[in-house]
N, C-alpha and C positions, 0 to 999 in steps of 0.2 A: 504494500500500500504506500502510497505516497510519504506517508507519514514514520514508515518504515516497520510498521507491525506486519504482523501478516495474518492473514483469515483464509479460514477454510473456504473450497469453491464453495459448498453449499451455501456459505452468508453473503459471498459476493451480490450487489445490490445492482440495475443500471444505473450510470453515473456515477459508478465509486474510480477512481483514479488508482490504475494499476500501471506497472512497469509495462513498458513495452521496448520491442526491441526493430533497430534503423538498422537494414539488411544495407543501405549504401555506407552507412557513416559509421558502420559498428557501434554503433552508440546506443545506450538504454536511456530511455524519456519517459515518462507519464501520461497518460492516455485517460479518457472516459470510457468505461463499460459502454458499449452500444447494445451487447447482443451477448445472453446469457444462458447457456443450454446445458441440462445436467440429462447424465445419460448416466446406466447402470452397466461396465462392464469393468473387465478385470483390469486389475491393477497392478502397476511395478513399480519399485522401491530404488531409486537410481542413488546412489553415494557419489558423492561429487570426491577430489583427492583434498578438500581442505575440510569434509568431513561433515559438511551438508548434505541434509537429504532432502532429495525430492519426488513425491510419488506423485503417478500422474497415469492415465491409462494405457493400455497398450500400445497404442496404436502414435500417441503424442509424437510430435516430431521436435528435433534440437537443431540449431542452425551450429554448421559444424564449420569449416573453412572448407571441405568440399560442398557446400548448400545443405537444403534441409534432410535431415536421415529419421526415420523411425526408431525409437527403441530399438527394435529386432536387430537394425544396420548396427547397430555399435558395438565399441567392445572393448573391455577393459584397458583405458590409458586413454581411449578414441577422445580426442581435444573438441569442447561442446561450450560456446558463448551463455554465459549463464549469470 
């Protein structure tokens, strides 16, 4: 959150101001919620190397320096803008 908390997807509200990320500038901004969609499927547990985690569902894509990859494409060490 802008604020720098963080909330579960389930409370995200429209109009709450989340991170977002500038695929030309490499840069993270701040954004409005426009569109807010909860789905029920499985879920994975990604450890980042500085010891964050982030779950997110299967299918979630990470913009990597070769573009965007699925969970499935990656693999332990694989370098993911976060």
């Amino acid at each position: 959150m802008k604020d720098g908390s963080l909330k579960h997807c389930t409370e995200l509200k429209i109009g709450d101001k989340v991170v977002s990320f500038n695929e030309e500038s490499l840069q993270t901004s701040f954004s409005k919620a426009e569109k807010i969609e909860h789905h029920k499927i499985p879920m994975v547990k990604v450890q980042l190397s500085t010891g964050r985690e982030c779950i997110c569902g299967e299918f979630h894509q990470f913009f990597t320096p070769d573009g965007w990859r699925e969970i499935k494409d990656l693999y332990i060490g694989a370098y993911i803008f976060f």
